[in-house]
C-alpha positions in Angstrom: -12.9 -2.2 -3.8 -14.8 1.0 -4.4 -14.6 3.5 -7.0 -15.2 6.7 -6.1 -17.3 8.4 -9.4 -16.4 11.7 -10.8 -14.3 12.9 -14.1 -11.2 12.1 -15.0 -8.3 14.0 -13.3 -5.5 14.9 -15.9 -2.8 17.1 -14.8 -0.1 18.6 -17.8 3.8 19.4 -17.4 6.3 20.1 -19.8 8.4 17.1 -18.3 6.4 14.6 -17.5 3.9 14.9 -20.1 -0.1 13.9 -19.6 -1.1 11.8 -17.2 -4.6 10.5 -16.7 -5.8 8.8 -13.5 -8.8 6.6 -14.5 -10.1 5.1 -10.9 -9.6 5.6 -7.7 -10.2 2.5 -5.6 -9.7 1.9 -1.9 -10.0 -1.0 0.2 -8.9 -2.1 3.7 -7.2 -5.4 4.9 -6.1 -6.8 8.2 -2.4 -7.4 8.2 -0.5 -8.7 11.2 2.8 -9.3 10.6 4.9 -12.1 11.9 8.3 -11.7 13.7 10.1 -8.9 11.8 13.5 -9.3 12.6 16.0 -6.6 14.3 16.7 -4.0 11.7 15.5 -5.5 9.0 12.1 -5.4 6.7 9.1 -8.1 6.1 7.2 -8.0 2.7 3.2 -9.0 3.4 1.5 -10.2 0.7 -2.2 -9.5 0.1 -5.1 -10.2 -1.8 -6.6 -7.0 -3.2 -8.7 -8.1 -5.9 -9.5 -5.7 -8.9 -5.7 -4.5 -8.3 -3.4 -4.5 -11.6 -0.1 -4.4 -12.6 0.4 -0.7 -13.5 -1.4 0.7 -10.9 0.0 2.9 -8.0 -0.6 1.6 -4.3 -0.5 3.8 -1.4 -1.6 3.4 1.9 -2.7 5.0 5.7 -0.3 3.4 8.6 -2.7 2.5 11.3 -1.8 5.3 14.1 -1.5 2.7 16.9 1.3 0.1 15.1 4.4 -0.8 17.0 6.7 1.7 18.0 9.9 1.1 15.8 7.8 -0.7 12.9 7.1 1.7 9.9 6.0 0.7 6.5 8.7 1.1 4.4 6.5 1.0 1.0 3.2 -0.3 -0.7 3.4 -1.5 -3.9 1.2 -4.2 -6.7 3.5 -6.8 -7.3 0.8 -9.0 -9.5 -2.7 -8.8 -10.2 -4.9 -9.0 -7.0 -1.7 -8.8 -4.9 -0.5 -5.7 -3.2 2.9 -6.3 -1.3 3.4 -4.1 2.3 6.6 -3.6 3.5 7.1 -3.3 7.0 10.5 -2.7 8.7 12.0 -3.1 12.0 14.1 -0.2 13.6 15.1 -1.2 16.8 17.4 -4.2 18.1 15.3 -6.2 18.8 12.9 -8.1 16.8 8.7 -7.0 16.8 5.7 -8.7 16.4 2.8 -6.7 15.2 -0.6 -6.7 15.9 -3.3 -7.2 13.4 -4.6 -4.2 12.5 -6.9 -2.9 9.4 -4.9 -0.6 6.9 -6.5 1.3 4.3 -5.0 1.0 0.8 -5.8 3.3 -2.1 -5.5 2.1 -5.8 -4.7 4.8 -8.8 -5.4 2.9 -11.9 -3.9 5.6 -14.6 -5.0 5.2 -18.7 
């Protein structure tokens, strides 16, 4: 992972109070997912290390994936693990391609 340099974004609202992002990483994996089932979703696991519990995942679909598989969500679900979830919207099951995604990383203070 890279962080890109700069000062520290904060952004203030009477709701939601003060929030701080402290890094910005990115990094890109290759995922293939196996067999996702007919109308259904697959969770990937991947190793992303640096990656925390606390931070916020997002990520770039890669402009050529299966027609009827979207990502459904990005998400850390333990340190050095992001979990993708990929789902199925046709009748009939998909396997995808490997492909490179690009995630980014908001670690907030």
């Amino acid at each position: 992972m890279s962080l890109f340099s700069g000062e520290t974004l904060t952004s203030q609202d009477a709701d939601l109070g003060t929030t701080s992002i402290k890094g910005i990483f990115m990094t890109s994996k290759s995922v293939t997912p196996t067999s996702v089932p007919a109308n259904s979703s697959q969770e990937i696991l991947i190793t992303a290390n640096g990656v925390r519990l606390g931070d916020i995942a997002v990520t770039n679909v890669p402009a050529n994936l299966e027609l009827g598989l979207i990502c459904s969500g990005v998400r850390v679900s333990a340190a050095n693990q992001l979990a993708l979830r990929v789902s199925n919207l046709t009748a009939s099951p998909i396997t995808g391609a490997a492909r490179t995604w690009i995630f980014k990383i908001f670690r907030l203070s």
